[in-house]
N, C-alpha and C positions, 0 to 999 in steps of 0.2 A: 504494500500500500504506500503512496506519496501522495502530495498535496494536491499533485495539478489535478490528479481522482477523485478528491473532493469538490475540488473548483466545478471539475465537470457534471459531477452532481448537482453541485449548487446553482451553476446556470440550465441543467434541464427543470430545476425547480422552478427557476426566474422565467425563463420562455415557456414550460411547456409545449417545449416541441423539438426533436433531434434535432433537426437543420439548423434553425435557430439556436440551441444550444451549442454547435458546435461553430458556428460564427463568429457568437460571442467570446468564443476562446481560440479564435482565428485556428485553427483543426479542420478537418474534414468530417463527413460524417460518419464515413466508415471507422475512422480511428474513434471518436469519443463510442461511438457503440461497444467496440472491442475493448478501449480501457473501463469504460462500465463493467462488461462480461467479466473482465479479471476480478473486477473488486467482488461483484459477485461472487463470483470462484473461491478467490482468498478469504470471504467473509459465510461462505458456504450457505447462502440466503439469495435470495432472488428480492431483489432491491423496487423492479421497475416495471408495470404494467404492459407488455408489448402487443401489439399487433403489426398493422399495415405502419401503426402510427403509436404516438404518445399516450399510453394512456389512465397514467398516472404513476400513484409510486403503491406500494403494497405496505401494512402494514409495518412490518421491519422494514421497510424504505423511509416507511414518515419518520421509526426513529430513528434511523440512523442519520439520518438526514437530521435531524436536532443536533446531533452528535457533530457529525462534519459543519456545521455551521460555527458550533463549540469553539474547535480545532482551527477552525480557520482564522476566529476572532484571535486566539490564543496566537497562531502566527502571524499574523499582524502585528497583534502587541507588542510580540519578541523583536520583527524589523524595526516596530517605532522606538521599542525601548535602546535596541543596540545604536540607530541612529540618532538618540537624546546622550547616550554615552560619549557621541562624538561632537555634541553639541549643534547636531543639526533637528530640525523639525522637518520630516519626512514621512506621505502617506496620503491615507486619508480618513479624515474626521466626519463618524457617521453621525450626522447629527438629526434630529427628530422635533418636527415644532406642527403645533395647532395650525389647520388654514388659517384661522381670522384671531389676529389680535392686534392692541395697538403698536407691539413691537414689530417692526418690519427687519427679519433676520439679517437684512443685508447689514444693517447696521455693527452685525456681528462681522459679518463673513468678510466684508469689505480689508477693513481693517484689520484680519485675520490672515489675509490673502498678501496685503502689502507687505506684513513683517515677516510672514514666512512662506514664499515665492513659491516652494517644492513640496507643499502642503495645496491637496483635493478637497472636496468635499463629496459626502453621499446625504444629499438632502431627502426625506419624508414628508410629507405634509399626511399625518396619522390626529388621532383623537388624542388629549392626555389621557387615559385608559392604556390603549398600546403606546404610549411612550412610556409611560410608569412600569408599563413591562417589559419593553425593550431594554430600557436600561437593566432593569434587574436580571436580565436575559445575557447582558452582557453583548446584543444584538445593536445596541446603539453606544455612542461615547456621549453624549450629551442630545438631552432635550428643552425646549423651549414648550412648557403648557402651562395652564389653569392650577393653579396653588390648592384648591379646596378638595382637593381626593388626593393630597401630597401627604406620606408620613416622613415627616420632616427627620426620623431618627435616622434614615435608609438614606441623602442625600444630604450633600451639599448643597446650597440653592440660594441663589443671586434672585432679588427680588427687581421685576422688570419694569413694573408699575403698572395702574390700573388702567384694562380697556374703556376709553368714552369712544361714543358712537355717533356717525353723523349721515346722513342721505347722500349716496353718491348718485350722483344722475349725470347725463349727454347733454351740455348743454343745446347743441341740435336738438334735442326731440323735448327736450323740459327747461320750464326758465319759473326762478322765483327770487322774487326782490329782497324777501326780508335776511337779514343773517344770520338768523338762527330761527330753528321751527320748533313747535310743542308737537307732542306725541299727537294731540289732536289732530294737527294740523297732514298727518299720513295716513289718515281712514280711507280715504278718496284714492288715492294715488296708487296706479299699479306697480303691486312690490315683486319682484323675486327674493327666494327665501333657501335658505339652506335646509337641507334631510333636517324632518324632526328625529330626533335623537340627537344631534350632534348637538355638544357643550354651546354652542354659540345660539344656535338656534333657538336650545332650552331659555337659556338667558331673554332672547327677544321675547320667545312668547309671553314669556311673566311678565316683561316689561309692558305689552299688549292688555295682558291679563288683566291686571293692578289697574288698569285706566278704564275698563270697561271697552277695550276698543276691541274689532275684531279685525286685524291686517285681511288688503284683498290681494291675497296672493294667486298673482296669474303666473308662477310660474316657478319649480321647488327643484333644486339640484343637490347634490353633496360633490358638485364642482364650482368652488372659486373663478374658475378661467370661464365656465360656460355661463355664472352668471354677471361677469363682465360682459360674456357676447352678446349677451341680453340687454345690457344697460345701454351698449354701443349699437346695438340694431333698432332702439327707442322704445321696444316690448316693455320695460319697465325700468323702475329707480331699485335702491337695494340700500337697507339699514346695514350701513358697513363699520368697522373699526376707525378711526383716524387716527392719522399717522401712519399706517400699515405700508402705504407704496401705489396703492392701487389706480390714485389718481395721477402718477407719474407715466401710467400706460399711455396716455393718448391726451392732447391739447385738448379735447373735448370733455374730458372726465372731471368734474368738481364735487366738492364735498360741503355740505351745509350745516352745522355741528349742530345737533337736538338737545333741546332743553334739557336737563339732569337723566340723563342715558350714559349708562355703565354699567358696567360687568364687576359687581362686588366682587367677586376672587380674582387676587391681581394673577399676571402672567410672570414665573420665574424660570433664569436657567439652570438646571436641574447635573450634578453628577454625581454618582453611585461612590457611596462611601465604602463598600466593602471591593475586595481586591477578588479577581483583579481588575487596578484599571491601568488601562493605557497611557504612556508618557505622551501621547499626542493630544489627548484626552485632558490631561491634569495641566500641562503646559497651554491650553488653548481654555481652561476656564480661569485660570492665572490671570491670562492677557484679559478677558471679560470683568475680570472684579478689578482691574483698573479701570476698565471703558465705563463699565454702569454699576461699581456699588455705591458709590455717594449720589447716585441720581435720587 
């Protein structure tokens, strides 16, 4: 057994599908079939659903596949820790954040990217739910979510501050004079809305609730990006975070701040206090508690 065996594992998990799996590890596809078979072989299990096609992984495939994901982290760690011995920051920083809040990650990444050149990122846009288990998964190096389902014993945690909330609308397709609106003032207006279930959503609707309003939502996604296409094709406005970045997509895009609209559980950056963690990991939430702990 060697590493690239896992890799190739872990990219049929990522594609679900040979060809594609073995693309992504610039291979053939007769060869990653074969080094699969081997691992098979050497682990005396049948790992992988076959037919004409992909067609999944078999129960000793889901765990071993936990297992290789383990292993993989664990080799990572090992290049970032031997290249922190050299005093370099090399790799890549998985890191995990909420679609919607007032922190707009770049804020991080930016400034992350300029001091250390040879440093990646693997960005998520996940729930806090799976980032609070990523991290303890050891599946993420750092997350950016909602404080209020944090047990603060399990993490280090940079507090980002609170999301306030304001209408993003086209100004092509919407125009409103005043600078700020009351919750009232968005009964009438067609909203898009994020999946109910998701933490943000939860938030809007109580905010809805509380006032007796009922939002006319023409239109419900659990995509950030598709209900920006919405905003920009004039189907509707969207109770957004401010500050987040979203209005920097397009000359078109403004934002109108809503009278007391906030998200009581602020947004913090989150890293796993039991080991192992990563020197890429611990060096890159270092660089963040100078950028934003006295904010």
């Amino acid at each position: 057994m060697d590493i690239k065996q896992l890799k190739f594992l872990i990219a049929l998990d990522q594609t679900r599908h040979f060809g594609q799996a073995a693309e992504l590890c610039h291979i053939t596809q007769p060869t990653l079939s074969m080094r699969l078979r081997n691992l098979e072989e050497e682990l005396d299990l049948v790992l992988v659903k076959r037919d004409q096609r992909f067609e999944g992984f078999t129960e000793a495939g889901e765990r071993i596949l936990a297992w290789a994901r383990t292993l993989l982290a664990a080799h990572d760690g090992l290049q970032a820790e031997a290249a922190s011995c050299r005093g370099q920051v090399v790799g890549s920083l998985r890191l995990g954040t909420v679609p919607l809040s007032s922190f707009n990650p770049m804020r991080l990444l930016m400034p992350l990217r300029e001091r250390y050149p040879e440093l990646d990122f693997q960005l998520s846009s996940l729930s806090s739910e799976q980032i609070i288990d990523g991290l303890s998964r050891n599946q993420l190096d750092l997350g950016i979510c909602y404080l209020d389902q944090v047990d603060a014993s399990f993490f280090d945690i940079i507090e980002l501050g609170t999301t306030t909330m304001g209408l993003l609308h086209d100004t092509r397709h919407f125009r409103f004079e005043q600078p700020e609106l009351r919750w009232e003032a968005l009964g009438d207006l067609p909203l898009g809305l994020l999946s109910k279930g998701m933490h943000y959503r939860q938030a809007l609707d109580l905010s809805f609730r509380n006032r007796g309003l009922e939002p006319l939502a023409v239109l419900e996604s659990d995509s950030t990006f598709q209900l920006v296409q919405a905003i920009t094709a004039g189907i509707c406005c969207a109770v957004m975070p401010l500050h987040c970045g979203l209005e920097d997509l397009s000359e078109h895009l403004r934002f109108i701040p809503i009278t007391d609209a906030s998200i009581r559980s602020p947004v913090g950056l989150l890293l796993r206090r039991s080991e192992p963690r990563s020197a890429i990991a611990e060096q890159c939430f270092g660089e963040a508690r100078g950028l934003f702990a006295s904010q």
